[in-house]
C-alpha positions as CSV (number, residue, x, y, z in Angstrom):
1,X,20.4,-27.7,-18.5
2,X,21.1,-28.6,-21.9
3,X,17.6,-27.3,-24.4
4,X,16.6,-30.4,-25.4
5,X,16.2,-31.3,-21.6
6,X,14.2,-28.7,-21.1
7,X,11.9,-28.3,-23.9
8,X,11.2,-32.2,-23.3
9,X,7.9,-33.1,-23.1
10,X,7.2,-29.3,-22.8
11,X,7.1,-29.3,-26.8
12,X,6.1,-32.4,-28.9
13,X,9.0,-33.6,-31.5
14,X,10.1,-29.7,-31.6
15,X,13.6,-30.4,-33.1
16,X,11.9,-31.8,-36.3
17,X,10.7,-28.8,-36.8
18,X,13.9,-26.9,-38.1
19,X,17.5,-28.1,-38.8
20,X,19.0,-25.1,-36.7
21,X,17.2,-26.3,-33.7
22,X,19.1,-29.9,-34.2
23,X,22.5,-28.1,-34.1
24,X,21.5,-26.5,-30.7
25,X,19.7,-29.0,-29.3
26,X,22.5,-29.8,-27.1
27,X,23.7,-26.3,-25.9
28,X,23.8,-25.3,-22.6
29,X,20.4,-23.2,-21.2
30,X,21.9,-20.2,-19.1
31,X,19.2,-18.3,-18.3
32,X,15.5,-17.5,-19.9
33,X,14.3,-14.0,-21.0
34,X,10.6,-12.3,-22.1
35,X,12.4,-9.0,-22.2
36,X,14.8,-9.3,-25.4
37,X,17.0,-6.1,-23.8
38,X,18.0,-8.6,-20.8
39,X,18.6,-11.4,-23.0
40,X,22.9,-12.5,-22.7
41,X,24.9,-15.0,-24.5
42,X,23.5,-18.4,-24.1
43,X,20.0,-17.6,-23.4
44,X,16.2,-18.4,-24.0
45,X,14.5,-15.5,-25.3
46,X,10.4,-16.4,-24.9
47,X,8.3,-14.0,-27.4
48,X,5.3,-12.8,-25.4
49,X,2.1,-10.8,-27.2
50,X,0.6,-8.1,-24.9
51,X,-1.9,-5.2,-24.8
52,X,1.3,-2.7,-25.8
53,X,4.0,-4.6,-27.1
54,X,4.9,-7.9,-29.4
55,X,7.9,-9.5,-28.2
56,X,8.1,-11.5,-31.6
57,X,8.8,-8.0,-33.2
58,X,12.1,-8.0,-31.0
59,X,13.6,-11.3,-32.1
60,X,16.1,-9.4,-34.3
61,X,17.7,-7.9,-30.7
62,X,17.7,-11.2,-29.0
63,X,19.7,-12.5,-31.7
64,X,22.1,-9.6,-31.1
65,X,22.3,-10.2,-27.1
66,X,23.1,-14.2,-28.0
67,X,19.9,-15.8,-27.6
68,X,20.5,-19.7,-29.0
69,X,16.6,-19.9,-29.6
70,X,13.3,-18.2,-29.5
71,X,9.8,-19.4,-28.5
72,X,7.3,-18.2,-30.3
73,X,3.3,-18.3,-30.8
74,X,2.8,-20.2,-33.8
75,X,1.1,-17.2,-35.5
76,X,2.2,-13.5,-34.5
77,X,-0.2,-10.3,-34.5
78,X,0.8,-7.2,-36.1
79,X,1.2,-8.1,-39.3
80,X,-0.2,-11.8,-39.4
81,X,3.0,-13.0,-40.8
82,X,4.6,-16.1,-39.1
83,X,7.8,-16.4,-37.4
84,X,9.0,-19.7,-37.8
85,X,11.2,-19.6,-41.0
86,X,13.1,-16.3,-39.4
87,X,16.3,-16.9,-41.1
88,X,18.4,-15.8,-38.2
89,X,16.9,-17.3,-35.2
90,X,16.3,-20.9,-34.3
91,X,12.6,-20.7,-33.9
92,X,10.3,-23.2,-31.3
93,X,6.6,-22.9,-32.5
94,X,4.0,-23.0,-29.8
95,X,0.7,-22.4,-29.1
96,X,0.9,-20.1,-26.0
97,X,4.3,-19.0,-25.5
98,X,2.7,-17.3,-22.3
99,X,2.0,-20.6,-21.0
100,X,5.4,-22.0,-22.2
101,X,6.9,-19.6,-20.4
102,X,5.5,-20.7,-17.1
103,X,6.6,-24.6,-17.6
104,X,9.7,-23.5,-18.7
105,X,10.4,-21.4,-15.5
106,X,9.4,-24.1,-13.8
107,X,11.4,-26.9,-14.9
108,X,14.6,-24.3,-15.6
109,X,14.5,-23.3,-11.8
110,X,13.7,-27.1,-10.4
111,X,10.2,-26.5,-9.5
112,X,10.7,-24.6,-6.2
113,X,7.7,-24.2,-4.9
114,X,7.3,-27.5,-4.3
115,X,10.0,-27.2,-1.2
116,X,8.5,-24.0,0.2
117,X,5.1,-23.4,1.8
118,X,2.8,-21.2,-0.3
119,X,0.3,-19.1,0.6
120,X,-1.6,-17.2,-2.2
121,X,-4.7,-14.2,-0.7
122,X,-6.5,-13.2,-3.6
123,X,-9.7,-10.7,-3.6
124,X,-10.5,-7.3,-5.1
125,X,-9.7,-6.3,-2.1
126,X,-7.7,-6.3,1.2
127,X,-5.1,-8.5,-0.4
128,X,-1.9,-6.3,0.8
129,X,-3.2,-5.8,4.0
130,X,-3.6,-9.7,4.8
131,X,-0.4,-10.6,3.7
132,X,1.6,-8.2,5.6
133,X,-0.5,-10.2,8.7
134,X,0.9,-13.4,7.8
135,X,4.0,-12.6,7.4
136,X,3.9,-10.9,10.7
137,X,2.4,-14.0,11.9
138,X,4.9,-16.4,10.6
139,X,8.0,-14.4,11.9
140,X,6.5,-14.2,15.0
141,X,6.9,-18.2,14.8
142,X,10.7,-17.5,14.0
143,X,10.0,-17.8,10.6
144,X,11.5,-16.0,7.9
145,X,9.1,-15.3,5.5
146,X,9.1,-14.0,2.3
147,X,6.5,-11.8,0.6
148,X,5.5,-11.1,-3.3
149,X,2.9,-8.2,-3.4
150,X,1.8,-4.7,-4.4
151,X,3.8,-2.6,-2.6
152,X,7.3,-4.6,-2.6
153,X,8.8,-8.3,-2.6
154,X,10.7,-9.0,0.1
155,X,13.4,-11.9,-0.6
156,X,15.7,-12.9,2.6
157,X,17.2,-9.3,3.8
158,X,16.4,-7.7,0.1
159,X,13.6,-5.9,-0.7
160,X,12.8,-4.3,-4.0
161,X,9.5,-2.3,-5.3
162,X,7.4,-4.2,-7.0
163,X,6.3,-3.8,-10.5
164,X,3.5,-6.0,-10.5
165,X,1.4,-7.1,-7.6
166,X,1.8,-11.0,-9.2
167,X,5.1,-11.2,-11.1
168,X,5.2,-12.8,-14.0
169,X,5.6,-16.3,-14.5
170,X,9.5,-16.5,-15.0
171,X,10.2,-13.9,-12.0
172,X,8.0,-15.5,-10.0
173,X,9.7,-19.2,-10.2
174,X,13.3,-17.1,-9.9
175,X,11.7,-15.7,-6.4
176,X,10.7,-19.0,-5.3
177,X,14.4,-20.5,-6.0
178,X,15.8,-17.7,-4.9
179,X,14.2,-18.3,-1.1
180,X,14.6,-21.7,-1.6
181,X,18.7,-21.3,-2.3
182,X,18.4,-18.6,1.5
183,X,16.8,-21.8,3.5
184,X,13.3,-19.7,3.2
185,X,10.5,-21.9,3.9
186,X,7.9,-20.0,3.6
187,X,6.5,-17.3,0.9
188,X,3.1,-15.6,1.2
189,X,2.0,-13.3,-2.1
190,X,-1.0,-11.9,-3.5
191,X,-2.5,-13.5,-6.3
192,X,-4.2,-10.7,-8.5
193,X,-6.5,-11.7,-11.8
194,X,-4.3,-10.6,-14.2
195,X,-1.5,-13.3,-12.6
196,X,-4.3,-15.9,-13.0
197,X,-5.4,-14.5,-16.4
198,X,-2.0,-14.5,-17.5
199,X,-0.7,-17.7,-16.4
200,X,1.5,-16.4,-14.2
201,X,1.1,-18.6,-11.2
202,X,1.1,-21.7,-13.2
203,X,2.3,-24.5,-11.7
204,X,2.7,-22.9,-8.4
205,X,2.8,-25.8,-6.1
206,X,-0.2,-23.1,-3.2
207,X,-0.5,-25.0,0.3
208,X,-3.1,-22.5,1.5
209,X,-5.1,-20.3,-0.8
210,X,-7.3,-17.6,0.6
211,X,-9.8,-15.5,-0.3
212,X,-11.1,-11.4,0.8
213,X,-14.4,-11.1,-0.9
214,X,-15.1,-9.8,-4.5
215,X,-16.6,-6.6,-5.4
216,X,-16.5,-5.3,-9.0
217,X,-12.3,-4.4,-10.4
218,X,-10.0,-4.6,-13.5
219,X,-13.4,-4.9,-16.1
220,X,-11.3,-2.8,-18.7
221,X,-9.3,-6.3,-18.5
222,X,-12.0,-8.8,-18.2
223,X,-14.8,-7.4,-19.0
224,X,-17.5,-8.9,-17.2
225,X,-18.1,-9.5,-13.5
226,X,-18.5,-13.3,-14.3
227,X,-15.2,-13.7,-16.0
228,X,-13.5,-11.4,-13.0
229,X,-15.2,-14.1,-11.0
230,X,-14.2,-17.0,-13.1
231,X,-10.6,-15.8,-12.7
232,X,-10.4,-15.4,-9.1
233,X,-11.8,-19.0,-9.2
234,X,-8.7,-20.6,-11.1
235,X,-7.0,-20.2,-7.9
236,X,-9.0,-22.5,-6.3
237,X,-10.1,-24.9,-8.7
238,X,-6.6,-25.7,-9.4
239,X,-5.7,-26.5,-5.8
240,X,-4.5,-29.7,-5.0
241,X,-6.8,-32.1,-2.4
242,X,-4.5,-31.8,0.7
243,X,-4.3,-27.7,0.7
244,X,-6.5,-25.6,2.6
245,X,-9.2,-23.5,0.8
246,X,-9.6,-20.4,2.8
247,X,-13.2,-19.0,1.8
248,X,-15.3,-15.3,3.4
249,X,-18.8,-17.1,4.2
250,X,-19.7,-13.4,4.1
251,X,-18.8,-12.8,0.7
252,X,-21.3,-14.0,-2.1
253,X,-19.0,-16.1,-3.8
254,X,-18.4,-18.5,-0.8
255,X,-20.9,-21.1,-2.1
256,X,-19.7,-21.5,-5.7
257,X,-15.9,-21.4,-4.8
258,X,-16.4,-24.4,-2.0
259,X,-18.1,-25.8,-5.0
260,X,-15.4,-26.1,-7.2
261,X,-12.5,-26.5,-4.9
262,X,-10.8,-30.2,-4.1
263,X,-9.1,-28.5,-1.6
264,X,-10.2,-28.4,2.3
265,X,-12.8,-25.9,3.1
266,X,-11.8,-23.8,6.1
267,X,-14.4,-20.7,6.2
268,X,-14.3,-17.2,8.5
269,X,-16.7,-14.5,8.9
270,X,-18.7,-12.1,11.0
271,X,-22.0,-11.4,12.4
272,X,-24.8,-12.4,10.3
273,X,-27.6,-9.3,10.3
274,X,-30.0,-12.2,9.3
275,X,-30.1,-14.1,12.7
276,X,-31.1,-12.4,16.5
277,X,-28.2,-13.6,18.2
278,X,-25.9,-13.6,14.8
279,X,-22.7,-13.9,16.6
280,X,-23.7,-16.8,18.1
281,X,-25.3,-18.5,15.1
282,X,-22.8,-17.6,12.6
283,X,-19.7,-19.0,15.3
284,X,-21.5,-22.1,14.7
285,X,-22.0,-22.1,10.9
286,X,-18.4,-20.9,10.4
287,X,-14.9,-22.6,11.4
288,X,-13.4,-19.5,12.6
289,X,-15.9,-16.4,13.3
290,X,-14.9,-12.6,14.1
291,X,-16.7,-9.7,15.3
292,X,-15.4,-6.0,15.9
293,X,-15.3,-5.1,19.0
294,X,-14.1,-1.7,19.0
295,X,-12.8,1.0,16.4
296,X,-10.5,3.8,17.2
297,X,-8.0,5.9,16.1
298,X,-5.3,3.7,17.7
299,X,-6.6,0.7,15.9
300,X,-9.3,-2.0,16.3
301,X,-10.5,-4.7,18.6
302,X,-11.6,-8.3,17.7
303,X,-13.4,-10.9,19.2
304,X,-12.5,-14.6,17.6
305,X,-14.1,-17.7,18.3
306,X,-13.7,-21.1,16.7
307,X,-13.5,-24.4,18.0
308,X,-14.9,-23.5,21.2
309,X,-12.7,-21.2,21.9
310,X,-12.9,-17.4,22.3
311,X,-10.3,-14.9,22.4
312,X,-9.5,-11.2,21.9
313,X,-7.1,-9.7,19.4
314,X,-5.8,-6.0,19.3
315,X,-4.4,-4.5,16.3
316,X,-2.7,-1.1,15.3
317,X,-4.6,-1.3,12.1
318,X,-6.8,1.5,11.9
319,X,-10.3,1.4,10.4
320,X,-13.3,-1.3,11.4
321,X,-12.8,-2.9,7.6
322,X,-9.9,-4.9,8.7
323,X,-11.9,-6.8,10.9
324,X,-12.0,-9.2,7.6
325,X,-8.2,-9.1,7.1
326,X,-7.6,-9.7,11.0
327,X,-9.4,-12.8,10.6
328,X,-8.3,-13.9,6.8
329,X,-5.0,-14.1,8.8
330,X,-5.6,-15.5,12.0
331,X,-7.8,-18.5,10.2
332,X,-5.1,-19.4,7.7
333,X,-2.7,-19.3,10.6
334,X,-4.7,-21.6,12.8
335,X,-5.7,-23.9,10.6
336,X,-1.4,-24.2,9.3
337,X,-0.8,-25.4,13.3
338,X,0.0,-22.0,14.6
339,X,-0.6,-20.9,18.5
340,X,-3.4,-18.6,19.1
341,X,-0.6,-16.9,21.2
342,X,1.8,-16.5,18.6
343,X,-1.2,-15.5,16.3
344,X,-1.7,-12.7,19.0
345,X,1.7,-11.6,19.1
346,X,2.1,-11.3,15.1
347,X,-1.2,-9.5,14.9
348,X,-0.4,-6.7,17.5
349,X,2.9,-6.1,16.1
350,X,2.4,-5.1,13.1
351,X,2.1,-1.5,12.6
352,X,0.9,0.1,9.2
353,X,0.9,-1.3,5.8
354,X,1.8,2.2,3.7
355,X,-0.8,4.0,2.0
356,X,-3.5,1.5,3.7
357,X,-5.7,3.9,5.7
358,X,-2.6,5.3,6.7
359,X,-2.9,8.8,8.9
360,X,-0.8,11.8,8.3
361,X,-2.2,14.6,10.1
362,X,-5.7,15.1,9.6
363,X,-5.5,13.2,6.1
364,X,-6.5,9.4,5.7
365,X,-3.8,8.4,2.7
366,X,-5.7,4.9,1.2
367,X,-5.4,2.9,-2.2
368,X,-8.9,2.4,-2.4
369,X,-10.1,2.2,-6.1
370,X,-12.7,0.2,-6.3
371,X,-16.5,1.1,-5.2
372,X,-16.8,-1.4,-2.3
373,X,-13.0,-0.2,-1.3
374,X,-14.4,3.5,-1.5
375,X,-17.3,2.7,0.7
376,X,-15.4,0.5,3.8
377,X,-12.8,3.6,3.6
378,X,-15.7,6.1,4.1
379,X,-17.5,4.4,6.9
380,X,-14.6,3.5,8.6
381,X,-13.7,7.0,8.8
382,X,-17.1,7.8,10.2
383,X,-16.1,5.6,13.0
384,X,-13.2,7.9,13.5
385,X,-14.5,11.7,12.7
386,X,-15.4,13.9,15.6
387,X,-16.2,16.2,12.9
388,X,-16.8,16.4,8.7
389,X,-15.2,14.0,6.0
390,X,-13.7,15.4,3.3
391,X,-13.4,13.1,0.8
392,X,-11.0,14.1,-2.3
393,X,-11.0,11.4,-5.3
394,X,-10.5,10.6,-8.8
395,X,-10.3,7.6,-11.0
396,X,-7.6,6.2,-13.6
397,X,-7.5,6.7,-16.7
398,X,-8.1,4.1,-19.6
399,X,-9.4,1.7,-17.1
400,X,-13.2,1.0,-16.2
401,X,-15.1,3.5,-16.8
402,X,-18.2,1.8,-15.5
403,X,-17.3,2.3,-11.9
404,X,-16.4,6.0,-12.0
405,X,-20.5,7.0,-11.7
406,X,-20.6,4.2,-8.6
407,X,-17.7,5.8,-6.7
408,X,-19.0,9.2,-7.7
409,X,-22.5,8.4,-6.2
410,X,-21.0,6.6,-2.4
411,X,-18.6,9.7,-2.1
412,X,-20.7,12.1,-2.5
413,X,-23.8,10.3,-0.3
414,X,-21.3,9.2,2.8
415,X,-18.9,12.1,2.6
416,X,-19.9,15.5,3.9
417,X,-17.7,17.2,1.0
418,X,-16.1,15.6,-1.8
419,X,-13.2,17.2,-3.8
420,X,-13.1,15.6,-7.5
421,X,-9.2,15.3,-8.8
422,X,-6.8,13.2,-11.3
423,X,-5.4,10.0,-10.3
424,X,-3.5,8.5,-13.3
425,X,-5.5,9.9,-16.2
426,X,-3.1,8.4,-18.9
427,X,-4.6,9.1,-22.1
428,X,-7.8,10.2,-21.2
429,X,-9.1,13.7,-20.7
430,X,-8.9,14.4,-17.0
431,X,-12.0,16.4,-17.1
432,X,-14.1,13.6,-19.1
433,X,-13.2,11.4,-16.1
434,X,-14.7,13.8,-13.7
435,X,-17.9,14.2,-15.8
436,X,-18.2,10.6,-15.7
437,X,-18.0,10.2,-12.0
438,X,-20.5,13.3,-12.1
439,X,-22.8,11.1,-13.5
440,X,-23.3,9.3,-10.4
441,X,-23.4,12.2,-7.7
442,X,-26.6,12.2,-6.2
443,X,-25.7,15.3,-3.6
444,X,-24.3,18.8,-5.1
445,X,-21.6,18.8,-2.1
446,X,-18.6,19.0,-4.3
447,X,-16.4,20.5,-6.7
448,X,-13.8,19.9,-9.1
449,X,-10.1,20.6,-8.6
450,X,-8.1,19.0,-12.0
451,X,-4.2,19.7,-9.7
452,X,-4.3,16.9,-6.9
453,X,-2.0,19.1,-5.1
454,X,-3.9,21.3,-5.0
455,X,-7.2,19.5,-4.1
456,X,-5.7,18.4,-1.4
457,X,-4.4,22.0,0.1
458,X,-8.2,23.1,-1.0
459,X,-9.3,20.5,1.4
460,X,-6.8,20.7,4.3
461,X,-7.4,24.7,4.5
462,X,-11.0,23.8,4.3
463,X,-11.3,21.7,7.3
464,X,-10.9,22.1,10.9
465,X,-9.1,20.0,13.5
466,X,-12.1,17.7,14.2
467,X,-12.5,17.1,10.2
468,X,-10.8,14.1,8.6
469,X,-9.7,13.9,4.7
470,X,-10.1,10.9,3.3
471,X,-7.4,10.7,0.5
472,X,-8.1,7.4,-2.0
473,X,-7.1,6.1,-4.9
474,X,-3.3,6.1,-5.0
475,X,-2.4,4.7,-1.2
476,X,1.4,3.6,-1.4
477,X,2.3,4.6,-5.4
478,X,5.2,7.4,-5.5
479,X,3.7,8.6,-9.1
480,X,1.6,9.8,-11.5
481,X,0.4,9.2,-15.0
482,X,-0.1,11.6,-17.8
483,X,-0.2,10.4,-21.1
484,X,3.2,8.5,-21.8
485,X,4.6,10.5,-18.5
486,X,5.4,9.1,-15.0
487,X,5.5,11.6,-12.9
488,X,7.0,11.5,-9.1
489,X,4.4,11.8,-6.8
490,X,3.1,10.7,-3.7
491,X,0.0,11.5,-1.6
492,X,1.6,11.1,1.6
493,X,4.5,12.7,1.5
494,X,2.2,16.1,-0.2
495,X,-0.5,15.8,2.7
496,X,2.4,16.2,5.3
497,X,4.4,18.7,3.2
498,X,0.8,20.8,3.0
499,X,-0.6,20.3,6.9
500,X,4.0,21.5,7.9
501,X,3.5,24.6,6.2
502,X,0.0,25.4,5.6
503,X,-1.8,27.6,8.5
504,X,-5.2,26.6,9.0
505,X,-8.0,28.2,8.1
506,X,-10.9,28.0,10.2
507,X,-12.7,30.6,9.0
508,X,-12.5,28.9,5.3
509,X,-13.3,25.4,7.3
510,X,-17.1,26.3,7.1
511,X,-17.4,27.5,3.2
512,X,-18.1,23.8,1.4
513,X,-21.3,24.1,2.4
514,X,-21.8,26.7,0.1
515,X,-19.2,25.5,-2.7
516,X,-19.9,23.1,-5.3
517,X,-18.5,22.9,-9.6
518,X,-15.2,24.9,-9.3
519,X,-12.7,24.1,-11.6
C-alpha cells in the first residue's frame, strides 16, 4: 500500500506539510513499526510516548534501519522541543500517534476483525479463566479458535508467551490477519484497562463483549476507582447495536454499563442473598442464572437455568469462585447459537488454566493480586481445607500501594497463618512493602520472610498433610523483579521442587501459633 493511501483520510492534507513527504508520498508501505530496533527498509516507524521510554528520541535509529517516514505527536516530551523539521526524517505531525497507530494497523492489515468473530472478557478479575472456557467451548463446536491473553496467544498451531495481556494496537490487528490468512474464524482475548486506556483495541470490530465484575486494580495507572470504572466501560459503550453485551447482575456496575451500552443486554448471575427463595427469583430477573452446587478438590458443580431450562454442568476447575466464570462462558456461548450439549462438553474438558488455583501438592499456586481476588482465593480454599490455611503473600512493587493494607487485613482475618514475602518489588524497598501491608493486619498470626523461597519452605515444613498453602500473587509468571532485574522464577515449579525433597515436619506443623514478626 503506497503512504499516501494509507495516511488518507487518517491525516488531513499531511503532504503539505513537508516537501520530503511529497517525494515519498508514493513509496511502497512494507510494514509498520513502534519499536525503531524492528524497523527494515521500507518501513513506517510510529513514535509512541510512554511511562519509560520516548520513541520520538529514537527517530535517529529508524532512519538507520530504512524507515521512509515517522509519525509523530506534534509536540514531544523530554525536552519540549518539536520534531517536525528533523532534517533527516520525513516527519507526519499528529495529535496522538498512539491513536494513529491503531488506524494505521487497521487499514495497513485490511481491517480483519471485521471477518472474524470477536469476543472481548474484560473485568479485574477472572478474565484468563473465562477465556480459556470459550475457547474450550468453541473447539468443542469444531472450531478453531484463537486466543490473545495473559498467559499466551495462541494463533493456528503457534503459541507464544504473551507480553501483554491486550497487545498493542499494531500486534493486535497483525494477530487478527494473521487468523484471518489460517481460515480462523473465531478469536476470544482479554481486554485489560490499559488496552482500552491505551487505544489498543481501537477499531476492533467485538461481536460479544463480556464482563467478570470489578473490584479495585491498576490505580497506580488510573488512579481512581471511577476512571478504572470509566475504562472498563469504553468496551462497551463503543459496541456496535447488533453485538451482545454480556453484563454480571451481581456485580455493582451492571446498571450503569446496560446504561450506556447500544449493544444487546444478555445478563448472568447467582443467588440473590436478598430474596427467600433467591435462586428462584434471581432465574427470573436474569437471562441465564447459576448457582454452585458443589465444591471439591476435584472441581465444582453448577446448576444453570435460563429460558426455562435447567441443567447441570461439571467442571475440573477447582475452587467455588468459578462459578462466575462457568457461567460468563456458558451465557456468551448460548446466547452466540451454541448447544447446551456442546457447552457441556467444552466446560468438562477443560482442565487447569496454569497458575489459576492450580494444586501442587499441598500448595494452591494462584495469580491473585487484587483484594477481592485475595478474598474468593481464601474462601475457596476453606471449601477445600480439612485442616489450617497457610496463606504466604506479597505485593508488587511501584504499583498501588493503596491495596497492600486491604490484602494485608483479609489474609490475615480468613487465613489461619499468613507468611508475608516479595513479589516483584522493582524499585521499591521490599521491606517498606511489607510494613505497608502491616498496616492492615488486624490478627498478629504472621511473620515476615523477605526470600519467597524460602517463605514458601517455611510454610510447607510448617504444615501438615491436612493443611493447604495458599500461594498468590504470581500464578502462571516464570519471574521475578528486582530493581532493573528479571529474575527466573516460578512458584510452581519451587512448591514441587520443596514438597520432592523436603521431609515434613509435623512436629514444626503446630509452632505458628506461637510465631509472629520474623524476618
Amino acid at each position: 500500500m503506497k503512504l499516501k493511501e494509507l495516511i488518507k483520510e487518517l491525516i488531513r492534507q499531511p503532504m503539505e506539510k513537508s516537501e520530503k513527504l511529497k517525494v515519498i508520498e508514493n513509496i511502497e508501505v512494507k510494514g509498520i513499526s513502534y519499536d525503531s530496533r524492528l524497523v527494515k527498509p521500507g518501513w513506517l516507524f510510529v513514535a509512541l510516548k510512554g511511562d519509560n521510554f520516548d520513541g520520538h528520541s529514537f527517530l535517529e535509529q529508524a532512519k538507520q534501519k530504512g524507515a521512509i517516514a515517522a509519525i509523530c505527536n506534534l509536540s514531544t516530551g523530554s525536552d519540549g522541543q518539536s520534531v517536525i523539521s528533523n532534517p533527516r526524517l520525513p516527519i507526519i505531525a499528529v495529535e496522538d500517534s498512539r491513536t494513529m497507530l491503531a488506524d494505521l494497523a487497521q487499514k495497513f492489515y485490511g481491517n480483519p476483525s471485521n471477518d472474524l468473530k470477536i469476543i472481548g472478557v474484560t473485568g479485574t478479575y477472572g478474565k484468563t479463566t473465562s477465556t480459556w472456557l470459550l475457547k474450550s467451548i468453541y473447539e468443542a463446536q469444531g472450531l478453531q479458535t484463537g486466543l490473545i491473553g495473559t498467559i499466551k496467544y495462541e494463533i493456528g498451531d503457534n503459541s507464544v508467551s504473551a507480553h501483554h495481556t491486550t497487545p498493542e494496537s499494531l500486534d493486535l490487528q497483525r494477530i487478527f490477519y494473521e487468523l484471518r490468512e489460517q481460515g480462523i474464524k473465531v478469536c476470544i482475548m482479554e481486554v485489560s484497562s490499559h488496552g482500552l486506556a491505551l487505544e489498543r483495541v481501537r477499531g476492533v470490530d467485538f461481536d460479544i463483549a463480556a464482563l467478570t465484575g470489578l473490584g479495585r486494580d491498576h490505580l497506580d495507572f488510573h488512579h481512581t476507582l471511577k476512571e478504572y470504572e470509566n475504562t472498563k466501560l469504553k468496551l462497551f459503550s463503543d459496541l456496535k447495536p447488533d453485538a451482545l453485551a454480556v453484563l454480571n447482575q451481581d456485580d455493582h456496575t451492571f446498571n450503569r454499563f446496560k446504561k450506556y451500552t447500544k449493544a444487546k443486554v444478555i445478563s448472568y448471575g447467582t443467588s440473590s442473598p436478598q430474596v427467600a427463595d433467591s435462586f428462584q427469583d434471581s432465574a427470573n430477573k436474569c437471562n441465564v442464572c447459576g448457582k454452585l452446587c458443589s465444591s471439591t478438590q476435584e472441581g465444582i458443580e453448577v446448576l444453570i437455568r435460563w429460558d426455562g431450562r435447567k441443567e447441570k454442568i461439571s467442571s475440573k476447575l477447582v475452587g467455588g469462585y468459578n462459578l462466575y466464570n462457568v457461567l460468563l462462558a456458558a451465557t456468551c456461548a448460548l446466547k452466540d447459537g451454541a448447544s447446551f450439549e456442546v457447552i457441556r462438553e467444552g466446560i468438562e474438558k477443560m482442565e487447569q488454566v496454569p497458575g489459576r488455583f492450580e494444586r501442587v501438592g499441598r500448595v494452591i499456586v494462584d495469580y491473585a493480586h487484587t483484594p477481592e481476588a485475595l478474598k474468593s482465593a481464601l474462601k475457596s480454599t476453606r471449601e477445600l481445607a480439612k485442616g489450617r490455611i497457610i496463606c504466604v503473600f506479597g505485593c508488587g512493587g511501584d504499583r498501588d500501594q493503596g491495596k497492600r493494607p486491604l490484602m494485608g487485613k483479609i489474609a490475615s482475618e480468613l487465613a489461619d497463618y499468613v507468611i508475608l514475602t516479595t513479589d516483584n518489588p522493582r524499585s521499591e524497598d521490599p521491606l517498606q512493602i511489607i510494613e505497608d501491608i502491616i498496616q492492615g493486619v488486624t490478627v498478629g498470626n504472621y511473620e515476615i520472610v523477605l526470600d519467597r523461597e524460602q517463605a514458601i519452605r517455611t510454610a510447607i515444613e510448617r504444615s501438615s498433610e491436612e493443611d493447604i498453602i495458599l500461594l498468590v500473587g504470581k500464578g502462571h509468571e516464570n519471574y521475578q523483579i528486582y530493581g532493573e532485574l528479571k529474575i527466573p522464577w516460578d512458584d510452581r515449579e519451587v512448591a514441587r521442587e520443596i514438597q520432592n525433597n523436603s521431609p515434613q515436619s509435623q512436629g514444626d506443623a503446630k509452632d505458628t501459633k506461637n510465631k509472629a514478626h520474623v524476618v
